[in-house]
C-alpha positions in Angstrom: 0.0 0.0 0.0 1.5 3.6 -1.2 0.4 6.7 -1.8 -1.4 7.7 -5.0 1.2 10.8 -5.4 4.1 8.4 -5.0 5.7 5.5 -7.6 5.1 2.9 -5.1 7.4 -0.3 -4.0 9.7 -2.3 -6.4 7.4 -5.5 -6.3 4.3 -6.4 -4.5 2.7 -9.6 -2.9 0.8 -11.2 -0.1 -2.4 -12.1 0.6 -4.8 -9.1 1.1 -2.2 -6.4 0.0 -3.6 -3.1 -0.9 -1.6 -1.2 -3.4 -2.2 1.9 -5.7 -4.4 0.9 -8.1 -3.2 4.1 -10.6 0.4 3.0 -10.7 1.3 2.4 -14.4 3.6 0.1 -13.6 1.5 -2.5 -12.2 0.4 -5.8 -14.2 -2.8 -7.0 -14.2 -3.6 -7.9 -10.5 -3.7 -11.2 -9.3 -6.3 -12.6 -7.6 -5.3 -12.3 -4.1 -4.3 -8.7 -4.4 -6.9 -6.2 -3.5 -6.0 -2.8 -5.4 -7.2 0.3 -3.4 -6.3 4.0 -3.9 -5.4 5.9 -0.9 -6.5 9.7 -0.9 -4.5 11.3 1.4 -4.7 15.3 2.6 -2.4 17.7 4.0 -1.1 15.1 7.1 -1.4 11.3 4.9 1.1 13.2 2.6 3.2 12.3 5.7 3.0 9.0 4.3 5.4 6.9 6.6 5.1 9.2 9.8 1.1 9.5 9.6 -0.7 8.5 6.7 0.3 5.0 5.8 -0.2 4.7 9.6 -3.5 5.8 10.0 -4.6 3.7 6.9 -3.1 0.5 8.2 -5.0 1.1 11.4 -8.5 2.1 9.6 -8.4 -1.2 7.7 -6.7 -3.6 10.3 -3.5 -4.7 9.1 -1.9 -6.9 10.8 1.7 -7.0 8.9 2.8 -5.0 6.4 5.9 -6.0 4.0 8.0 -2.9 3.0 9.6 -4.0 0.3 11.3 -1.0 -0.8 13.6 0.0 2.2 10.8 1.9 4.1 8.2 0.8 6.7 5.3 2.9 8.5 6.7 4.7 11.7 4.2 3.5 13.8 1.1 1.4 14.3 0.2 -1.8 15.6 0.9 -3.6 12.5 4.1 -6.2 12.8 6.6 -4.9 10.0 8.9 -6.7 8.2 11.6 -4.6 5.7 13.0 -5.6 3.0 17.1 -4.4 2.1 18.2 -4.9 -1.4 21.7 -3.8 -0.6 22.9 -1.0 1.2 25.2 0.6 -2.0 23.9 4.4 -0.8 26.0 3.4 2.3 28.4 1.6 0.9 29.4 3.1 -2.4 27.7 6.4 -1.9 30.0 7.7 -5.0 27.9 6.2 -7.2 25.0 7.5 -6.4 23.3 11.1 -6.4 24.1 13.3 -3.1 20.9 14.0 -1.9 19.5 10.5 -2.3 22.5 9.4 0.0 21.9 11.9 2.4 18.1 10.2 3.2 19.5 7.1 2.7 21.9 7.9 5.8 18.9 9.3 7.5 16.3 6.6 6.9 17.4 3.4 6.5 19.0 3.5 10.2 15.1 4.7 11.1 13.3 1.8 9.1 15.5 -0.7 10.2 15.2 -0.1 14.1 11.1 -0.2 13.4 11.2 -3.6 11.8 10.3 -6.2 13.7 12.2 -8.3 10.8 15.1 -7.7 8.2 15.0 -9.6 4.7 17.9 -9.2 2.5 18.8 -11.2 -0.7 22.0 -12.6 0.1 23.7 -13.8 3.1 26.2 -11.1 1.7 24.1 -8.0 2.3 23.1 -9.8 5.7 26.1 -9.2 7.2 26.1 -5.6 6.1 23.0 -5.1 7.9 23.9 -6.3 10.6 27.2 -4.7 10.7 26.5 -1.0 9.4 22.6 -1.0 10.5 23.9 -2.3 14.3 20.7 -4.9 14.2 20.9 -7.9 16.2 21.0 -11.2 14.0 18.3 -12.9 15.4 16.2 -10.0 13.2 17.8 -10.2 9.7 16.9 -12.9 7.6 18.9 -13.7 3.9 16.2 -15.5 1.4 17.7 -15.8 -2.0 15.6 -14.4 -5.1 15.6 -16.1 -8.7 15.2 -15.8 -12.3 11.8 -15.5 -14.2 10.6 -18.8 -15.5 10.9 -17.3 -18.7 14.8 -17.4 -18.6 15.4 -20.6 -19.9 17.9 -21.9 -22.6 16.2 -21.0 -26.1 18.0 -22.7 -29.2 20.5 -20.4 -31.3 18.6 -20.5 -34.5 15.2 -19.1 -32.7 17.1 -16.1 -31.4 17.2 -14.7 -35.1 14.6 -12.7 -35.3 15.4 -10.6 -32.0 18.8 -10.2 -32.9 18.0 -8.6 -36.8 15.4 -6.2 -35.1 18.1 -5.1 -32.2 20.8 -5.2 -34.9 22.9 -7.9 -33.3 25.0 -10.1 -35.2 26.2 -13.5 -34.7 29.4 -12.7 -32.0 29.0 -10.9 -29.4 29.1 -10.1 -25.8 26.0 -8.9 -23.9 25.9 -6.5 -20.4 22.4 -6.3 -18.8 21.2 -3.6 -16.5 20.3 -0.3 -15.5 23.4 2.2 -17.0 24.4 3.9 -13.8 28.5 4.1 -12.1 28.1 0.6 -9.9 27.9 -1.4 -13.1 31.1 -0.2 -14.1 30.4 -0.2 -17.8 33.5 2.0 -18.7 35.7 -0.8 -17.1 34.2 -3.4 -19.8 34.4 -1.0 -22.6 38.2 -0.8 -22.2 38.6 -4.7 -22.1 36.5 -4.8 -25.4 38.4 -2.0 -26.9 41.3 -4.0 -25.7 40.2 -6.9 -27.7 39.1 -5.5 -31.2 42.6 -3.9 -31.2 44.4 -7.1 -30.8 41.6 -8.9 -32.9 40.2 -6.6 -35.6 39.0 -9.2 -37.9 36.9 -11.2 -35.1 33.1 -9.3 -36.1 32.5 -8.7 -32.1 30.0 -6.8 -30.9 29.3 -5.6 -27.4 25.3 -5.0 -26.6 24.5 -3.2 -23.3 20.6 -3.9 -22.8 18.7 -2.1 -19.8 17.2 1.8 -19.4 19.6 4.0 -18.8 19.9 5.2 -14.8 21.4 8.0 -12.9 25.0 9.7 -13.5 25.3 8.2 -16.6 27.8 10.8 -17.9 30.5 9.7 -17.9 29.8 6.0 -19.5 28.4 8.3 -22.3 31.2 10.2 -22.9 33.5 6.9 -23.1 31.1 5.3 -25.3 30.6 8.7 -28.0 34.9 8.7 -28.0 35.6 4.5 -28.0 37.9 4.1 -31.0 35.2 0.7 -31.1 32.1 2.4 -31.3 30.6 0.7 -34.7 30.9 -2.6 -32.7 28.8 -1.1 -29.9 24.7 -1.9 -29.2 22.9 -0.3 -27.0 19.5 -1.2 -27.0 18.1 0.5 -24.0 15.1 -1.6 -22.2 14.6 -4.7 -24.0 11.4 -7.1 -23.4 11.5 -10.6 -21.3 11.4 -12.5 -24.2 14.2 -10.4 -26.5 16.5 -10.7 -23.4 16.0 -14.2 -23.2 17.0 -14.4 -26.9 20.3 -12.2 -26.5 21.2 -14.5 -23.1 20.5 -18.0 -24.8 23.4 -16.7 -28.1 25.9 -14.5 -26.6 29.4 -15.3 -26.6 29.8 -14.4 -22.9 27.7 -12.6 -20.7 29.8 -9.9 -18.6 28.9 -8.2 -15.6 31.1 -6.0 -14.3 29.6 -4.5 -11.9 31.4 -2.8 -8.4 28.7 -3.8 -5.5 25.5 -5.8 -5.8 22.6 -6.9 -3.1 22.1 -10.2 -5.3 22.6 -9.7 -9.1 19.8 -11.0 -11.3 21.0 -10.9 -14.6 23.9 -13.3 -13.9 21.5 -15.6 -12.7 19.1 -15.4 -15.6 22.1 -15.5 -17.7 22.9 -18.9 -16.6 19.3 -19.9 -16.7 19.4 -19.2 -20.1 22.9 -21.3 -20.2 25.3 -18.1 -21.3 28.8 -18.6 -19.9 29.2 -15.5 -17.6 31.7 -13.5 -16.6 31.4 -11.5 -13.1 33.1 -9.6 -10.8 34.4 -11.0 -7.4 31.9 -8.5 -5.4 30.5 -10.5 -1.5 27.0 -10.8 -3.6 28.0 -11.9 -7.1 30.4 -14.6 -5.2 27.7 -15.9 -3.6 24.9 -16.3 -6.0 27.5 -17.8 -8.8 28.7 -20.2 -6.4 31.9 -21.6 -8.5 29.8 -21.5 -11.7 31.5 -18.1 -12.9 34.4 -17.1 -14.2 34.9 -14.2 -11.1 37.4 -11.0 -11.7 38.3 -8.0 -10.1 36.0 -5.3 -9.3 38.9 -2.8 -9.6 40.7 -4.6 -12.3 40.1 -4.2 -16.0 43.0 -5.5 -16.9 42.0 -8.9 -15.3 38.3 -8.2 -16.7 40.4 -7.9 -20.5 42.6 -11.2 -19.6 38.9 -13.6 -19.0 37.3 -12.4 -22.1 40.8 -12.8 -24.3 40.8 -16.2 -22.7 37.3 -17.4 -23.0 36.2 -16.0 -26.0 39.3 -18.4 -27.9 38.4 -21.5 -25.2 35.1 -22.9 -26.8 35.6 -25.9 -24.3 35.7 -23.7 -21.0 32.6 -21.1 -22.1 30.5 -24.6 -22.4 32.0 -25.7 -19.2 30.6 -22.3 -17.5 27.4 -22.5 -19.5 27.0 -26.2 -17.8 27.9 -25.1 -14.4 25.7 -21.8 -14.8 22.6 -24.1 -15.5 23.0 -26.4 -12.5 23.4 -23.4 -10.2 20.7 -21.2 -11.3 18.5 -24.5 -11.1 19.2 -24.0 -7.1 17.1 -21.0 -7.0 12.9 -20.7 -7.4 10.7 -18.3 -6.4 8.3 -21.3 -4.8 
């Protein structure tokens, strides 16, 4: 349940949730949702303090699931709160000042309310604990997983996505929201790297996902790369094109500098792509051994695995093996 002025929580579930029912966003609902749009005046625009609060109260909740870092303040309601990751604390560079600055203020807040804690990974756990000073006993890892529609699709059926995106045959594929924690400039260089050494080899690089805050600076890399004419970016793709570009890309690379869990790794190897992934607490985890791991700080060690997978064929089926055995670990149910 959110306000109608505000965007509203990253996903939504549970029986008898009430969530606003004019968020574009929103699929069609599920039977066991109950949609409801929540006027609120001059105090409900309080919405954690006082009107989410009051609501709650008015219609008898008895637990409500913040699933997007916040909680109401107060209230008889048992509260459980959900922590992707904590990268506003913990790589606060990345990220814009001011959205830092109530990160630093709030999150301490919501957490202390929360009569439970439910991060992704047993990584961003221990952060909780650690930075949010919460006793263990309160903060509880459960793993997420890939869509059921990430699963391994055969090379020749990917055809008709890849013409329309204007992908070839060879490439490598990077998936997610462009903003500084991916590290996208890091994989440019080690591609850059690559078509130098190997000019002839017809590689692409396609970065899929929308593109996200402070994205400057990947921009102006990407407008200068001497390799520009081998670059796609395709911005936000559909389900079923990304399934496409993860069941026929040479490697899939993830780069990225911090995660809470890391999705598109995992529906990578659904989807039986060799991936490539940086050696970052959350990333570790989820891969479990089924990834070829590098350095977070280290593009020249990001450089060195694609040189050497992308001229092994035996070891990229060797990953794409492991990567489907480990993402078969993990289901929603």
């Amino acid at each position: 349940m959110w306000p109608a002025t505000d965007r509203g929580p990253r996903a939504a579930g549970a029986r008898a949730a009430e969530v606003n029912a004019n968020s574009p966003d929103l699929p069609a609902a599920p039977p066991n949702l109950s949609l409801v749009r929540v006027p609120v005046g001059a105090l409900g625009r309080r919405w954690w303090s006082a009107g989410l609060p009051l609501s709650a109260r008015r219609r008898g909740v008895a637990l409500f699931h913040g699933t997007n870092f916040e909680v109401p303040l107060w209230g008889g309601a048992a509260r459980v709160l959900t922590v992707h990751d904590l990268s506003l604390l913990v790589r606060p560079e990345t990220h814009e000042r001011r959205r830092v600055r109530r990160a630093r203020l709030r999150l301490p807040l919501m957490a202390r309310r929360a009569d439970a804690v439910v991060t992704p990974t047993e990584a961003v756990r221990r952060e909780v604990i650690d930075r949010l000073r919460l006793s263990p006993s309160r903060v509880f890892a459960v793993p997420e997983a890939a869509r059921d529609v990430f699963r391994p699709l055969a090379f020749a059926d990917t055809s008709e996505a890849r013409r329309r995106l204007g992908v070839g045959e060879e490439f490598l594929l990077a998936v997610g929201t462009v903003e500084p924690r991916k590290n996208l400039p890091a994989l440019l260089w080690a591609f850059e790297e690559f078509t130098r050494a190997r000019p002839d080899s017809g590689l692409q690089l396609v970065v899929a996902g929308r593109a996200g805050w402070m994205g400057e600076e990947w921009r102006r890399h990407l407008e200068a790369s001497p390799a520009r004419g081998g670059i796609v970016v395709t911005g936000y793709v559909s389900d079923d094109d990304l399934r496409a570009l993860y069941s026929s890309c040479r490697l899939f690379v993830y780069p990225s500098v911090y995660e809470g869990f890391g999705l598109p790794p995992l529906e990578a190897m659904s989807c039986g792509a060799p991936v490539v992934a940086t050696r970052a607490a959350a990333l570790t985890e989820v891969t479990g051994g089924a990834a070829r791991l590098v350095e977070p700080a280290s593009r020249e060690d990001l450089a060195r695995a694609l040189f050497e997978l992308l001229e092994d064929e035996a070891a990229r089926r060797d990953l794409s093996t492991r990567g489907l055995a480990r993402a078969a670990l993990f289901s929603w149910e």
